[in-house]
Each structure stands twice: as C-alpha cells, then as structure tokens.
Backbone as CSV, one residue per row, in Angstrom:
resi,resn,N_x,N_y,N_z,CA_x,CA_y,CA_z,C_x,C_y,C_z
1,UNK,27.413,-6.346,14.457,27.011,-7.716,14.759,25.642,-7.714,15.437
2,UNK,24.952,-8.364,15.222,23.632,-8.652,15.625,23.692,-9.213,17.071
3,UNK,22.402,-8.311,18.018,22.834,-9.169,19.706,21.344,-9.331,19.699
4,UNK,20.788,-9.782,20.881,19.521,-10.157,21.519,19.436,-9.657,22.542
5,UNK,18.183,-9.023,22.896,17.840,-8.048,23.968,16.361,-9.288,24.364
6,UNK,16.249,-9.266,25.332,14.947,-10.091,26.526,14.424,-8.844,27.531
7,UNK,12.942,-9.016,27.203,12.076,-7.832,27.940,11.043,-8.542,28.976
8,UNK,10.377,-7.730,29.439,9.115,-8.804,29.578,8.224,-7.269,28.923
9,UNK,7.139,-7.084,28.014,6.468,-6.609,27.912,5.352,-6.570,28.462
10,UNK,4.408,-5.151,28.633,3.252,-5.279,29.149,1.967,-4.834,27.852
11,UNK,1.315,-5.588,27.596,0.691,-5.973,26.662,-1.075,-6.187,27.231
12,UNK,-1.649,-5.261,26.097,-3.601,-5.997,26.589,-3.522,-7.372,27.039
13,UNK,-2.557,-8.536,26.201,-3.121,-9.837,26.964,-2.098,-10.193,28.095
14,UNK,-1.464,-9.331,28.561,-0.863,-9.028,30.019,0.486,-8.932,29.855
15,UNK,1.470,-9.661,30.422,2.911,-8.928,30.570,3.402,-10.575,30.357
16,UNK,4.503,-10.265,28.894,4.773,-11.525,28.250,6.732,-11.229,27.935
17,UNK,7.282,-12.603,28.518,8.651,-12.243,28.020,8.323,-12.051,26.257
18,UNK,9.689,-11.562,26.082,9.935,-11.089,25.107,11.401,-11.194,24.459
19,UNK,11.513,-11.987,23.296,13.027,-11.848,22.902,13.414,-11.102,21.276
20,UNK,14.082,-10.173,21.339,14.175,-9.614,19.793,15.726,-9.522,19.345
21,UNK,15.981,-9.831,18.099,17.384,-9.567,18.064,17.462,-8.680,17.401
22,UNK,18.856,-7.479,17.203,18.761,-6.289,16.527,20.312,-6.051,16.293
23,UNK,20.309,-5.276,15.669,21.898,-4.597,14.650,21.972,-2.669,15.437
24,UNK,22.585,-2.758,15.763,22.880,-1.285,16.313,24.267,-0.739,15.895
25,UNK,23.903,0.826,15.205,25.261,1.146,14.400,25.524,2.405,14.785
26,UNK,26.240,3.063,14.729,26.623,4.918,14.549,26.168,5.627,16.077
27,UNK,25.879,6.453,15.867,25.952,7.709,17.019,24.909,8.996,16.755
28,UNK,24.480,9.083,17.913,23.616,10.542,18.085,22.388,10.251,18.422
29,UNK,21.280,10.535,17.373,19.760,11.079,18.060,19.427,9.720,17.784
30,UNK,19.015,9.006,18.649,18.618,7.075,17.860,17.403,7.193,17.122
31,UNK,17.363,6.269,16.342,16.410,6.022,15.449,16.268,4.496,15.262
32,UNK,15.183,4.291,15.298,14.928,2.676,15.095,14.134,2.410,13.655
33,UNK,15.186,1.361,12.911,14.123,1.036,12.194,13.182,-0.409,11.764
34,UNK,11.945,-0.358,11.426,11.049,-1.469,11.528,10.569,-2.124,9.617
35,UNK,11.046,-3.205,9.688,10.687,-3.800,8.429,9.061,-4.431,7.825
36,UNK,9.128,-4.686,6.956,7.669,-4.694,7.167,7.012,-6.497,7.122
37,UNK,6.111,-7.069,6.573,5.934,-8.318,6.899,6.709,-9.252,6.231
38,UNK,7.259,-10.134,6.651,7.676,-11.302,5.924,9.233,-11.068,5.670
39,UNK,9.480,-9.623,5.858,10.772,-9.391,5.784,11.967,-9.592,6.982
40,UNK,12.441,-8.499,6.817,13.888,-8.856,7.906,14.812,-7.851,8.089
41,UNK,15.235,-7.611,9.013,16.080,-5.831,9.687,17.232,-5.830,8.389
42,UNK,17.743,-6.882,7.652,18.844,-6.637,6.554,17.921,-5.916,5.670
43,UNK,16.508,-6.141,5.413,16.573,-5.494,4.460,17.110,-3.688,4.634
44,UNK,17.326,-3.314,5.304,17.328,-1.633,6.004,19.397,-1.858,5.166
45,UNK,19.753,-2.847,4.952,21.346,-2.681,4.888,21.720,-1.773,3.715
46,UNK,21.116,-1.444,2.556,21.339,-0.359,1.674,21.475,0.727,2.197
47,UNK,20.827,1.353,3.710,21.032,2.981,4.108,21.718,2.805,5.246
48,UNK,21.667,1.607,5.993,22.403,1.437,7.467,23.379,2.316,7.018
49,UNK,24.128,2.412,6.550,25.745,2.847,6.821,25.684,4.488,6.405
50,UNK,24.358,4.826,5.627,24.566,6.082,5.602,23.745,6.781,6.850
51,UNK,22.410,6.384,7.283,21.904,6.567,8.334,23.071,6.599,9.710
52,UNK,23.437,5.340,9.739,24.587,5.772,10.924,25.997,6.546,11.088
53,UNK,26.255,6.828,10.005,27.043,8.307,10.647,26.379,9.717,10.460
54,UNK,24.973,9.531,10.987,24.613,10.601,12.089,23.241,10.351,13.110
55,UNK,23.110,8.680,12.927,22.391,8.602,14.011,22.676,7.443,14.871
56,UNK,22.075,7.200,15.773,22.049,5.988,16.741,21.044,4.835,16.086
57,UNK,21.598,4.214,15.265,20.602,3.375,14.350,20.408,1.743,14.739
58,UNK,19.069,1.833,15.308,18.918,0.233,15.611,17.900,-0.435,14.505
59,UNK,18.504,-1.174,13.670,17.580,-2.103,13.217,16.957,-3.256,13.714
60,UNK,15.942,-3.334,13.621,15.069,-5.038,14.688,14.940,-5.787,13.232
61,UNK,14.863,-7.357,13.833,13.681,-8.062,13.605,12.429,-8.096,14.223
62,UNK,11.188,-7.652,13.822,10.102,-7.686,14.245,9.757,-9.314,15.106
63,UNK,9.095,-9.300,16.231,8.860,-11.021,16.918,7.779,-11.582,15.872
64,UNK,8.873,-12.796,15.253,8.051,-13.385,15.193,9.329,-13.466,13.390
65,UNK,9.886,-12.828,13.179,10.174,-12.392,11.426,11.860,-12.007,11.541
66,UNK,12.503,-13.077,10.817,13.906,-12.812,10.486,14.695,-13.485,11.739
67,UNK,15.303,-13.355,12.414,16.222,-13.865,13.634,15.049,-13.913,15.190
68,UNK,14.457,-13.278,15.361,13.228,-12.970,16.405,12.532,-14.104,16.589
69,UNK,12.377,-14.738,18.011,11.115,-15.510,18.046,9.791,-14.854,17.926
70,UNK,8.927,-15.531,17.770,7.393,-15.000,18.066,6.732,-14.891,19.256
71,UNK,6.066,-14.198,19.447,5.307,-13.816,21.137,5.026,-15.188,21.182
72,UNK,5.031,-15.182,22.507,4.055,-16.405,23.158,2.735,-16.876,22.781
73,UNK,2.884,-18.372,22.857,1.613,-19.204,22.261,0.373,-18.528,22.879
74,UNK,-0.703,-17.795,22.365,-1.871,-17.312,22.502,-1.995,-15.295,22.798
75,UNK,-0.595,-15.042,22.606,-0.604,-13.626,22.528,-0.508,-13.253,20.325
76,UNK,-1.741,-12.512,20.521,-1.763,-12.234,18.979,-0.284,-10.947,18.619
77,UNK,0.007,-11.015,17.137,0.346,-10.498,16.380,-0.121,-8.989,15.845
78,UNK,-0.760,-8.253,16.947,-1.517,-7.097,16.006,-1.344,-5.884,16.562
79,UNK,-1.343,-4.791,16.306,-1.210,-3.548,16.942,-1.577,-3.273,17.797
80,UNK,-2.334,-3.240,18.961,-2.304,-3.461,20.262,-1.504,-3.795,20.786
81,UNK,-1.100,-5.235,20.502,0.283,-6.205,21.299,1.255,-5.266,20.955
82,UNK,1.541,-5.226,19.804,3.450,-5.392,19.022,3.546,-3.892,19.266
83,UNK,2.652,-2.808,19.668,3.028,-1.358,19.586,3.735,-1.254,21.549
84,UNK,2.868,-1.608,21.872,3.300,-1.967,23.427,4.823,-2.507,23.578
85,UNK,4.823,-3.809,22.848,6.402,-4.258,22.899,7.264,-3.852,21.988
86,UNK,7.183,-2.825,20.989,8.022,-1.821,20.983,8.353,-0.859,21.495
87,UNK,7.839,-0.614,22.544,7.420,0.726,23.636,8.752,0.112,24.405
88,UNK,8.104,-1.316,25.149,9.095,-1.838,26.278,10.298,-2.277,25.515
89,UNK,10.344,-2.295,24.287,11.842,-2.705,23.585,12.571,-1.652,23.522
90,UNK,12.008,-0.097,23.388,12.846,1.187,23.844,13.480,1.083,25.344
91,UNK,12.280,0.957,26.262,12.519,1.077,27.177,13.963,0.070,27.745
92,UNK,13.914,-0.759,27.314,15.112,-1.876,27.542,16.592,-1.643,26.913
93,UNK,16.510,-0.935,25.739,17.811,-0.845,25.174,17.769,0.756,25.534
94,UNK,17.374,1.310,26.318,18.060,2.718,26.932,17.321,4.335,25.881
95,UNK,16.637,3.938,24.908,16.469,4.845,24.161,14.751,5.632,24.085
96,UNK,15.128,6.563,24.695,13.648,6.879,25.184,12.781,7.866,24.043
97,UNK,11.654,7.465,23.690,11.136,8.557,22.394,12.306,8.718,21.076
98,UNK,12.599,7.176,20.443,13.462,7.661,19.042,12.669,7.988,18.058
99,UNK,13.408,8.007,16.896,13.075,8.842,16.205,12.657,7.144,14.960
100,UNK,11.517,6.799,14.835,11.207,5.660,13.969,10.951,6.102,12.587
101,UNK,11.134,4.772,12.029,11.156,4.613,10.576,10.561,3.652,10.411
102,UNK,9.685,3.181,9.350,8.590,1.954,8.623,9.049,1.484,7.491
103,UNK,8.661,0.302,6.906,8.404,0.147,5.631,7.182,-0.991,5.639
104,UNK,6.112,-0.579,4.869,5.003,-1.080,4.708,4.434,-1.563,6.135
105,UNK,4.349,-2.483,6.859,3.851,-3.564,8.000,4.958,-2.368,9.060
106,UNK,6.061,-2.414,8.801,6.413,-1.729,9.854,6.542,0.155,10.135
107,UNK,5.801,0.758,8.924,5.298,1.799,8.599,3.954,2.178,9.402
108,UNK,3.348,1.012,9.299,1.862,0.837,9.982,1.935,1.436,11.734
109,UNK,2.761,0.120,11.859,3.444,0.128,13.501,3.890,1.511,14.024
110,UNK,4.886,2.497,12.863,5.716,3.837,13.204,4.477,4.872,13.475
111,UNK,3.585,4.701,12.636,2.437,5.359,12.667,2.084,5.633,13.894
112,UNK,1.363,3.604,14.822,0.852,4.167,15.754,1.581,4.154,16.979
113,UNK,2.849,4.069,16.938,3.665,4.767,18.041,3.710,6.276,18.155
114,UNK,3.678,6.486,16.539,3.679,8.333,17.006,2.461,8.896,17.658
115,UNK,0.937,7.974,17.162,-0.084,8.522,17.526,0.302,7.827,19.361
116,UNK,0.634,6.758,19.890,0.389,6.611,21.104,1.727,7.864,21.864
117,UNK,2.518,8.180,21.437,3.621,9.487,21.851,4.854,8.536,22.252
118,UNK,5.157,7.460,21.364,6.340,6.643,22.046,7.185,6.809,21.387
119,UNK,7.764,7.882,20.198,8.660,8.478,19.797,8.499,9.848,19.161
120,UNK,9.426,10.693,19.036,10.088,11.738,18.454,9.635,12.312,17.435
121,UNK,9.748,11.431,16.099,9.452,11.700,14.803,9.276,10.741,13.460
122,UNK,8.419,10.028,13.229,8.000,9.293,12.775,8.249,9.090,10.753
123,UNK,8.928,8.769,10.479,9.035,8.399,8.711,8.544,6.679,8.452
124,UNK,7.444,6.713,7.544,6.538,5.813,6.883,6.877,5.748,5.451
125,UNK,7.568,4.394,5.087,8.007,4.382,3.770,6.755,3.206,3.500
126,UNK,5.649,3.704,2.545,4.712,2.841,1.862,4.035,2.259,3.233
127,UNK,3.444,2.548,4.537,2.722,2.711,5.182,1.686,1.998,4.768
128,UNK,1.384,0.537,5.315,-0.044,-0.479,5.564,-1.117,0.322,5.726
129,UNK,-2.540,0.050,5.876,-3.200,0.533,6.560,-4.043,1.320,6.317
130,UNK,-3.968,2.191,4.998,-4.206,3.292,4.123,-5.017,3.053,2.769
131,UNK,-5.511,1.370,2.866,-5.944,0.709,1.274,-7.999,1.588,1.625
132,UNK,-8.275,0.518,0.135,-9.638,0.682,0.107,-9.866,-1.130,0.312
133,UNK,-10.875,-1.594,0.854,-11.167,-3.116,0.737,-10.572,-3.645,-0.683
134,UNK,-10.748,-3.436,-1.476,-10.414,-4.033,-3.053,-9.065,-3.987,-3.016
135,UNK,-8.223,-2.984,-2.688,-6.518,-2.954,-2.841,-6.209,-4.122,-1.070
136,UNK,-6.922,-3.901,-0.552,-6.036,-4.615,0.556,-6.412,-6.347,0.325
137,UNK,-7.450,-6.405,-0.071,-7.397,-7.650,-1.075,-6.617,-8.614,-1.645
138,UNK,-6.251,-7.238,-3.040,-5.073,-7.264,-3.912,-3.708,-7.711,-2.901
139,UNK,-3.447,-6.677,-1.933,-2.226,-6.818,-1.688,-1.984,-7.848,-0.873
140,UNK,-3.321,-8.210,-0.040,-3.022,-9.498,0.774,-2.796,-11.349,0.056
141,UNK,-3.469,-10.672,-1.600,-3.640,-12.095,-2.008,-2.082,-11.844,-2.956
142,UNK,-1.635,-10.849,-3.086,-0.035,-10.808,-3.538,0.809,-11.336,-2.835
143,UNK,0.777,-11.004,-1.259,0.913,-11.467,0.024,1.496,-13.078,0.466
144,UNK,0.169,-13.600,-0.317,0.051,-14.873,0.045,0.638,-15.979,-0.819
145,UNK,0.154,-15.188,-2.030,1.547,-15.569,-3.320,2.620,-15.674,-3.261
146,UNK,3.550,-14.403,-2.795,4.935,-14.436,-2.683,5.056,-15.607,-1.630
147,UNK,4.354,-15.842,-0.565,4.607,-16.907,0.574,4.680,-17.751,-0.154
148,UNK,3.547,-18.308,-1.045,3.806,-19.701,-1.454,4.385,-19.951,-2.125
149,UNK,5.089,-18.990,-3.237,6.452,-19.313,-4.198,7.609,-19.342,-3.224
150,UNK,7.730,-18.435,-1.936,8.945,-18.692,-1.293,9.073,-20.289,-0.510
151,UNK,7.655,-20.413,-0.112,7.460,-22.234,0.599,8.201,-23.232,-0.807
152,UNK,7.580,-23.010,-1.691,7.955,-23.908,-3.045,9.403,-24.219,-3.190
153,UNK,10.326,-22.962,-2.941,11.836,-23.084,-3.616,12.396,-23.350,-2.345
154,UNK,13.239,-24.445,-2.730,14.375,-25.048,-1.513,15.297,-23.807,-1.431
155,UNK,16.499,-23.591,-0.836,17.175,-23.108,-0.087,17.960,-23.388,-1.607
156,UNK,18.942,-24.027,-1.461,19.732,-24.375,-3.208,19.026,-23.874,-4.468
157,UNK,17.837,-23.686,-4.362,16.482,-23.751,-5.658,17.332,-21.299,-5.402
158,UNK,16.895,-21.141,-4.001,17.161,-19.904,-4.105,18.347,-19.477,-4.335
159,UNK,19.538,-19.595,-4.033,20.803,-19.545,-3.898,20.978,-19.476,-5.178
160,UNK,20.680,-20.538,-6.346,20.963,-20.436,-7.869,20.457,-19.522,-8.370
161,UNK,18.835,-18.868,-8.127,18.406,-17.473,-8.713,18.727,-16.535,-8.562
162,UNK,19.169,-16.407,-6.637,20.003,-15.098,-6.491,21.229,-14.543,-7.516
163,UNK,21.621,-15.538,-7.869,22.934,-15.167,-8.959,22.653,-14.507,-9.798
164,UNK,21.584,-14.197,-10.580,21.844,-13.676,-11.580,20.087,-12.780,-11.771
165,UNK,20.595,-11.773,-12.496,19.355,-10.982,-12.526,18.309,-11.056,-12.798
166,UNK,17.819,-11.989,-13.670,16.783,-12.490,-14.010,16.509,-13.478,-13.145
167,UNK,16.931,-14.326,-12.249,16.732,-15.103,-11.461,16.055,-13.968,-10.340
168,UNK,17.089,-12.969,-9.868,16.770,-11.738,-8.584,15.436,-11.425,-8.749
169,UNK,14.338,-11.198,-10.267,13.571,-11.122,-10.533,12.767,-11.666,-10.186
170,UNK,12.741,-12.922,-10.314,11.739,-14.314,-10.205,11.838,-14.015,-8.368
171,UNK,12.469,-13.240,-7.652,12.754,-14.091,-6.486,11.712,-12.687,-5.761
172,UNK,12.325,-11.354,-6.124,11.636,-10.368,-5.351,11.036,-8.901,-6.427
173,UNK,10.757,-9.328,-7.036,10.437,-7.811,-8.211,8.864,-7.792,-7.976
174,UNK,8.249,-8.507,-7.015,7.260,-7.785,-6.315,7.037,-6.602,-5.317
175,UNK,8.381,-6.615,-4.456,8.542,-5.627,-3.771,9.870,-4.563,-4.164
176,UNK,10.738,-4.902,-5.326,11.575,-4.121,-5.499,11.314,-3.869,-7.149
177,UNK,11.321,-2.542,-7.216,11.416,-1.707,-9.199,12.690,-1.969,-9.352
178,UNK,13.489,-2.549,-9.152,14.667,-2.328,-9.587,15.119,-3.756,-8.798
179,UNK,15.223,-4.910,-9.264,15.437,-6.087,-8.490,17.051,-6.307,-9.084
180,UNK,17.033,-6.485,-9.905,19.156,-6.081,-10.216,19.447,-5.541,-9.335
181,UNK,19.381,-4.613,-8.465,20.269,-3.844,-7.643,20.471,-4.563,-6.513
182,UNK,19.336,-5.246,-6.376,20.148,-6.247,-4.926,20.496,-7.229,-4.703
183,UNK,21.416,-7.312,-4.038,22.417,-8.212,-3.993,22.296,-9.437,-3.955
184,UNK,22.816,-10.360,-4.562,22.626,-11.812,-4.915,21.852,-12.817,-3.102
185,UNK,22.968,-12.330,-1.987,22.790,-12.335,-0.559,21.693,-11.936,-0.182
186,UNK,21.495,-10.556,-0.512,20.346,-10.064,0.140,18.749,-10.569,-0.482
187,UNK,18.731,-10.820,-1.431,17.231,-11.432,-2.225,17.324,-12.981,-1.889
188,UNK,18.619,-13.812,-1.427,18.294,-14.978,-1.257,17.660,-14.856,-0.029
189,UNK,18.667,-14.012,1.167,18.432,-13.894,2.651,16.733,-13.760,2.911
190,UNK,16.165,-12.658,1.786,14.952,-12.108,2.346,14.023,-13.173,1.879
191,UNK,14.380,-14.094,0.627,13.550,-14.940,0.598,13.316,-16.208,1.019
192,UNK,14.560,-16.565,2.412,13.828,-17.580,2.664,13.720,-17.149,4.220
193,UNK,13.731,-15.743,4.137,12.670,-15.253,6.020,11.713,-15.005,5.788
194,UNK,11.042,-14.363,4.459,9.626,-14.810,4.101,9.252,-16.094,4.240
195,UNK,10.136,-17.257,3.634,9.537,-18.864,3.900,9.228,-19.337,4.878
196,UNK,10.750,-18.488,6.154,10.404,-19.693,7.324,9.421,-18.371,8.320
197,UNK,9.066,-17.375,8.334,8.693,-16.531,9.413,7.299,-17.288,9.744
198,UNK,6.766,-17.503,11.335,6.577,-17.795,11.524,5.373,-17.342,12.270
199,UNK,5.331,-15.568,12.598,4.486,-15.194,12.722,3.673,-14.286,11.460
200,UNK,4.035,-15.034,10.011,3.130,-14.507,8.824,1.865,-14.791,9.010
201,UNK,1.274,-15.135,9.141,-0.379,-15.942,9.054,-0.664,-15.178,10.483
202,UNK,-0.118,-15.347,11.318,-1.162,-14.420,12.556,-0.811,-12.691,11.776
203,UNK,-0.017,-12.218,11.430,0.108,-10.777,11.127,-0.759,-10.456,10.201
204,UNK,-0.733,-11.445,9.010,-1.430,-11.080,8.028,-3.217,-11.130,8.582
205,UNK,-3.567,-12.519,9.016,-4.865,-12.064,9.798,-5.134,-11.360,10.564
206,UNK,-3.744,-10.617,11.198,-4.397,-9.488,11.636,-4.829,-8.424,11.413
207,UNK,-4.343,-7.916,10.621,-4.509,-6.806,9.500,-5.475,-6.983,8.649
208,UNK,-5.855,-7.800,8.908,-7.546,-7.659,7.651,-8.292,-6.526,7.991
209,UNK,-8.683,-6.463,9.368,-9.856,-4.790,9.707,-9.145,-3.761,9.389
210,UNK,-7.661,-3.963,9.644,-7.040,-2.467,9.979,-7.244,-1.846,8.921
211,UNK,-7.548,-0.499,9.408,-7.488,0.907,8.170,-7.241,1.562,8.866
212,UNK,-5.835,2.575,9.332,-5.720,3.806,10.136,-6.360,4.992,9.446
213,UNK,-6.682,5.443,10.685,-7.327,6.958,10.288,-7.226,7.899,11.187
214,UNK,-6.412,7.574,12.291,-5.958,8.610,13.239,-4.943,9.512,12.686
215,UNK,-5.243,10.884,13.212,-4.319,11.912,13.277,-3.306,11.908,13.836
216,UNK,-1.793,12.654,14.373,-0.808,12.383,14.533,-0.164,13.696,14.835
217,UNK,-0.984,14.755,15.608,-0.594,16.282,16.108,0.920,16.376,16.665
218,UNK,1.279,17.504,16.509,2.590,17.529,17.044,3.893,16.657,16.954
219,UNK,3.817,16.121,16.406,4.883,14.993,16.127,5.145,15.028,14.862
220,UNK,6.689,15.223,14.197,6.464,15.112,12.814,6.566,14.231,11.927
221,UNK,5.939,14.431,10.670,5.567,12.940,10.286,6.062,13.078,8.844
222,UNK,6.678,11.908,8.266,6.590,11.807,6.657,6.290,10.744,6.082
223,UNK,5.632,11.124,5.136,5.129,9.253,4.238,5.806,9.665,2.866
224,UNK,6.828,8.349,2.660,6.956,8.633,1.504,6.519,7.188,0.698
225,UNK,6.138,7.605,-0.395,6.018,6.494,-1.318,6.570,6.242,-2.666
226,UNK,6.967,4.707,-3.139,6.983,4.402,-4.778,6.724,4.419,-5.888
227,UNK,6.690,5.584,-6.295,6.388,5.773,-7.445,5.815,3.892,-8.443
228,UNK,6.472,3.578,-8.161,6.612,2.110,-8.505,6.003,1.018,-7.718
229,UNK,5.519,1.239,-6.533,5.052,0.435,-5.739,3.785,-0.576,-6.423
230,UNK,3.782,-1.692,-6.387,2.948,-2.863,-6.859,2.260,-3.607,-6.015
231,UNK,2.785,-3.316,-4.997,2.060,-3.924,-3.309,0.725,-3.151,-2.861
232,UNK,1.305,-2.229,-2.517,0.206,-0.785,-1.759,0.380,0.292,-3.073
233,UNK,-0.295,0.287,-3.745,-0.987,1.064,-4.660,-0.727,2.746,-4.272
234,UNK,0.097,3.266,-5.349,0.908,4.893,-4.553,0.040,5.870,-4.694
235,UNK,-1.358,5.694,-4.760,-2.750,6.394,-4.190,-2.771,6.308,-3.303
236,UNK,-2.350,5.683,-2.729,-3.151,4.988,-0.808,-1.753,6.461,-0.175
237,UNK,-1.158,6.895,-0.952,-0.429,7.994,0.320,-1.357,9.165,0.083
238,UNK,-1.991,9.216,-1.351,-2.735,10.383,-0.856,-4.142,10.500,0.203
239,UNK,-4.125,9.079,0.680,-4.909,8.764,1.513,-4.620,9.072,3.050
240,UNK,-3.183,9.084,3.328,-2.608,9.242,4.112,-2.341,10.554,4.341
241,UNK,-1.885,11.022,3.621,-2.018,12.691,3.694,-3.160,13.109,4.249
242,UNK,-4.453,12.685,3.750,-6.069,12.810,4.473,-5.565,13.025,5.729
243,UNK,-5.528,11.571,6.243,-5.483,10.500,7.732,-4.595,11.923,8.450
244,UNK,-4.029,12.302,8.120,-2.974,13.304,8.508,-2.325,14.229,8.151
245,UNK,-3.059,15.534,8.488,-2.844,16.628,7.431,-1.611,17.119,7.513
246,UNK,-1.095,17.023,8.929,0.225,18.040,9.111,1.236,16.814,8.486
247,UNK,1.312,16.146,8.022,2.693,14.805,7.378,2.789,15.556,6.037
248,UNK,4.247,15.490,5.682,4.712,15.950,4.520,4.740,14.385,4.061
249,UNK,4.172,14.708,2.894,3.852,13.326,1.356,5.486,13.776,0.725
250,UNK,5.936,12.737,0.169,7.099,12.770,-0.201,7.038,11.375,-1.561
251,UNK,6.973,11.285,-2.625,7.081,10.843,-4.055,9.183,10.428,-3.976
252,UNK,9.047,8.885,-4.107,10.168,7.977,-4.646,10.224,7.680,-5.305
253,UNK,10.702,8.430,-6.946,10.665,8.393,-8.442,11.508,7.202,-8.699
254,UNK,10.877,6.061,-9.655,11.250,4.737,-9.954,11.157,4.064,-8.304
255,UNK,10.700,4.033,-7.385,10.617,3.152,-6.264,10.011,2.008,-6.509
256,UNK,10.119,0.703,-5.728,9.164,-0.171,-5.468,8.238,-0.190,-3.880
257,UNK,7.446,-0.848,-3.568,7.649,-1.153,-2.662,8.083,-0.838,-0.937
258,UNK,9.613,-1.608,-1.445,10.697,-1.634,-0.491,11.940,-0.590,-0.926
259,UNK,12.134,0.242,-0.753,12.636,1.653,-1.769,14.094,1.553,-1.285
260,UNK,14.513,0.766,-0.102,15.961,0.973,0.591,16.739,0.460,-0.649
261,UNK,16.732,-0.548,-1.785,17.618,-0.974,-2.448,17.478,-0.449,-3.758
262,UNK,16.228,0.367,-3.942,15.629,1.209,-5.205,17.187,1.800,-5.718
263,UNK,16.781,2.903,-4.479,17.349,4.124,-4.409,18.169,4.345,-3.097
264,UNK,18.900,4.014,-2.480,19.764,3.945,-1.035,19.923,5.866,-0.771
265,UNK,20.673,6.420,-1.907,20.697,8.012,-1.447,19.474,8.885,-1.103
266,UNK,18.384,8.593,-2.056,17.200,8.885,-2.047,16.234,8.467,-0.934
267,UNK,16.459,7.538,-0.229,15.586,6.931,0.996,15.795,7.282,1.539
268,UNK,17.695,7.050,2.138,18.700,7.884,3.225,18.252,9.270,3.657
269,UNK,18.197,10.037,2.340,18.262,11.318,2.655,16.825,11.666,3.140
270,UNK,15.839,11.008,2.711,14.182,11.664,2.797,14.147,11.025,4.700
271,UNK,14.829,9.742,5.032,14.649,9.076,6.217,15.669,10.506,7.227
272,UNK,16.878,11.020,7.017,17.324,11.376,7.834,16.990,13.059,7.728
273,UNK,16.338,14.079,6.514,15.432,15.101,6.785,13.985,14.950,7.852
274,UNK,13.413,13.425,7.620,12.049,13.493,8.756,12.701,13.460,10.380
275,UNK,13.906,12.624,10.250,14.265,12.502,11.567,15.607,13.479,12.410
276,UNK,15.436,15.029,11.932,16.035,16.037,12.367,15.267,16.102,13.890
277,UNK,15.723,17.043,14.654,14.646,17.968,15.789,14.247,18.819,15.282
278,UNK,13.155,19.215,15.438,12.430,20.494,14.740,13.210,21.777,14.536
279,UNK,14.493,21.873,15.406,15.203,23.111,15.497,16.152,22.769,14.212
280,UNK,16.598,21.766,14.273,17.322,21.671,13.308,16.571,21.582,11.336
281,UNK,15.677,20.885,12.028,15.035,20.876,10.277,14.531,22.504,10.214
C-alpha cells in the first residue's frame, strides 16, 4: 500500500517542506527506485515483486509526478533541488546510501546521486542527459507531444483504449516496444499522470542545458539500454560509457524506452546484478 513520508529538505534555494508518497516492499539491502518524467512509481510494478524478494524496495513518486505534490511555489524542478531532496528523503525513511535505480528523467537523477556519494550502487535504465542538441530536441519535442495527446483524451476517451491493443498503442508505444504487454490499468494509469503532473513544464525546462559528463569513481555503475528505445536514441549509452568509463553498458534486446514492461525478467535481473555489494557480485 502506498504511504506518505513529510521532510523538510535542505536545498540551494534553502530548506523546503517536502511531501512524497511511496510503495515499499520485500527485505534486505534497500534499493530505491526513480521513474522518469511524466511518469509514475507503478510504472516499476512489472519487477516490484521480483526485485523484492531480495531487496528492501522503495518505489517513489518523484515531487511534483504521480501521487506527490510539487516543491514549493518558486523552488525549481532541477538537479540541484530534487538530488538534495532525495538525499533528505533517504535520510527520513531510515535508509542510508541505497542502492538506486533510474529510468530515463529518473536515471539522470541516479547518476548524480552516485556522483554526489548518496548511494551504494547506481543502475540507469536509458539515462537523460547523454543526447547531442539535435536528439534532445527530438526527444523533448516527442515529450511535448505525448503531453498534448494525453491533455486531449478525457479519462473515459482513455479507459476505452486501454482495452485493447491497438488502443494500448495509440496510448504509450512511444515509450514501450512492446505496448500489448501492458496492462489495460497500467497504460490508462500512466496516461493520465502524464496529463495531470504538474511539475512537467518546470522539469522539462529544466533539462534543456543538462548534458552529464561527470565521472562516477568507485561506485558501481550500470547503464542499460533499448535496443528499441525511440525517446533517447540507444547511441546516447555509448555516450555514457564515455561520461564513465568504469559503468558496465548493458544492451535490452527488443526494449523500449521504459524496458520494466518490455521485458520484466530481463530488467529484474540486469537491476538486481548492478545492485549486489561488490563482495557479492
């Protein structure tokens, strides 16, 4: 069941409550995982159940996206802020240095927690951040598309497409190679927290400069990507590999995208090899 945790974070534009709601499952080494823009902590529900019987698995809504309010009126949306109040969102639910996970927007984020040392061991599924100007373009004006087809369709308008596969299509086969596979629930759910999220437009403007290019020593790292990906272009990991030599690159044959509903065994397993202890991997 989903609860709500209240922080106050300390943040560049100073120290701001904070409210996030999250899903916490299973047992052992915790691991948190982060969704990426426009999305929502269900989307992670294809591996939740295999991830948690063997870890301490918290899924969030990011502030601002899915059940989460948004920071406070005049605190931005951008890596500076939101890496900080994931720092103090460990710090609050008891779990010190976990072991994170990304997908796209929240790949970005896993990144620079590992580079600031606020967790363990870091896995980046299709990792933001990594374009050339021309692809981040592309992906922002894809971006803005999917928003405005999700603004367009009422709530009933979605509910009738979810049903059926060719409808599932029309709704998310931008971010999923394989849009049949998910569930009638889950493609309606995600498409109307893309509609109503509320911190889309500050995230997305924020991310216009970003290009990471920091290194990531000692901490271990994996990027894997979609073979299939249509969003972030599955060049941009060999870009990442650059950005960071010691990260094992890892290839998601038929992936999209969002790879948790691709392939659930295949994500599972690549997410819970990055997030061993070094003794154990």
């Amino acid at each position: 069941m989903p609860a709500t945790i209240s922080f106050t974070a300390d943040t560049p534009a100073g120290e701001h409550p904070v409210s996030v709601v999250y899903e916490r499952r299973g047992s052992g080494e915790p691991l948190l995982l982060l969704h990426g823009i426009g999305h929502h902590r269900q989307g992670w529900d294809p591996v939740l159940h295999i991830l948690a019987a063997e870890r301490d698995v918290i899924a969030i809504d990011l502030p601002g996206f899915g059940e989460s309010p948004a920071l406070p009126d005049g605190v931005p949306h951008d890596l500076p802020t939101v890496v900080p109040v994931l720092g103090g969102l460990c710090t609050a639910l008891g779990i010190e240095r976990p072991h994170v996970v990304g997908n796209s927007l929240g790949g970005l984020l896993a990144l620079a927690m590992g580079r600031d040392r606020l967790v363990r061991s870091v896995t980046a599924l299709a990792p933001a951040g990594f374009w050339s100007e021309a692809e981040r373009r592309y992906a922002f004006g894809l971006l803005r598309g999917m928003r405005a087809g999700a603004k367009i369709l009422t709530p009933p308008m979605v509910e009738r497409l979810s049903r059926t596969t060719a409808g599932r299509a029309v709704l998310v086969s931008s971010i999923y190679a394989r849009p049949g596979r998910r569930s009638p629930e889950g493609a309606a759910a995600e498409t109307l927290a893309l509609r109503e999220a509320p911190a889309f437009w500050p995230t997305l403007a924020a991310g216009r400069p970003v290009v990471f290019t920091d290194d990531i020593p000692d901490i271990p790292v994996t990027i894997a990507w979609g073979t299939r990906d249509r969003l972030l272009i599955p060049r941009q990991g060999v870009r990442a590999k650059e950005a960071i030599p010691g990260a094992r690159l890892v290839r998601l044959p038929g992936c999209g995208h969002v790879p948790m509903s691709d392939d659930p065994a295949l994500v599972a397993r690549v997410i819970l090899d990055g997030s061993r202890t070094p003794a154990a991997a």
